[in-house]
C-alpha positions, 0 to 999 in steps of 0.5 A: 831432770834425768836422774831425780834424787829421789823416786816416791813409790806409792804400794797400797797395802802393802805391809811388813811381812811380820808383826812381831808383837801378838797384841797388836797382830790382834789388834791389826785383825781385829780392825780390819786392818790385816786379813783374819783368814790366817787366825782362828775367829775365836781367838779374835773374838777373845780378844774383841770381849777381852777389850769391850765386854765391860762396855754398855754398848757391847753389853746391850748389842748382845742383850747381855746382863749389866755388870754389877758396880763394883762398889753396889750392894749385892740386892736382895734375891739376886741368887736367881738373877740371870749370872753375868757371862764370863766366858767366850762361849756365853758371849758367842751364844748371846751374839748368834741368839741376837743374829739368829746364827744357826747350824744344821741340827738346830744349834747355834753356830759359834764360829759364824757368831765369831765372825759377826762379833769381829764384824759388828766391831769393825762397823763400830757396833761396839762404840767408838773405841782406842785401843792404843795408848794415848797418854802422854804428850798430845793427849788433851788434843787427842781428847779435844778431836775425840770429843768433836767426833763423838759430838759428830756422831761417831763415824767407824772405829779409831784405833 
């Protein structure tokens, strides 16, 4: 055929020039799927602790305290227990403690640590995790393959 109806171009990454919608440009950087060189690192690793700092994996990568249960009593004595980290810089602390992350003078080096988080996240670190919504239609077959992966071993990060 000398003029076929249709010509199928194949352009490996090559994307919409725009993301129009914040989060998801997060989302995108944060897992690897656009280039982070254009975006602060800590503004990823924000978002990476936004999304899995409630998670025990997240927690005991970094040698961070557990969170409390919601509904357990306060313990006796707790007032010298280690505080929960609530911010960023806790967090980006923990992280180049546990890498040994440091800068000239002897201090940690937080936007390396930045990047070890996003990295340790990309190489499902932080466990096997969506971070879109899956509710609706399709949702218990999702979950069934969810499980037959999580069974398997996890595997890298879903999105």
């Amino acid at each position: 055929m000398e003029k076929p109806l249709v010509y199928a171009v194949d352009t490996p990454g090559v994307m919409v020039p725009r993301i129009s919608n914040f989060d998801d440009g997060l989302r995108l950087i944060a897992t690897g799927a656009v280039k982070s060189d254009r975006v602060d690192p800590d503004v990823v690793a924000e978002f990476i602790f936004e999304q899995m700092g409630h998670r025990p994996e997240f927690r005991e990568l970094y040698r961070l305290p557990a969170l409390p249960a919601e509904d357990a009593p306060a313990a006796e004595g707790d007032a010298g227990a280690e505080p929960t980290p609530v911010d960023l810089n806790d967090v980006l602390q923990a992280v180049a403690r546990r890498y040994n992350i440091m800068a000239p003078g002897g201090r940690h080096d937080l936007d390396a640590a930045a990047i070890r988080l996003a990295n340790d996240f990309r190489e499902g670190k932080h466990g096997l995790v969506v971070m879109d919504d899956v509710s609706g239609p399709g949702r218990e077959e999702w979950l069934r393959r969810w499980k037959e992966v999580e069974i398997a071993g996890g595997g890298s990060q879903a999105v």
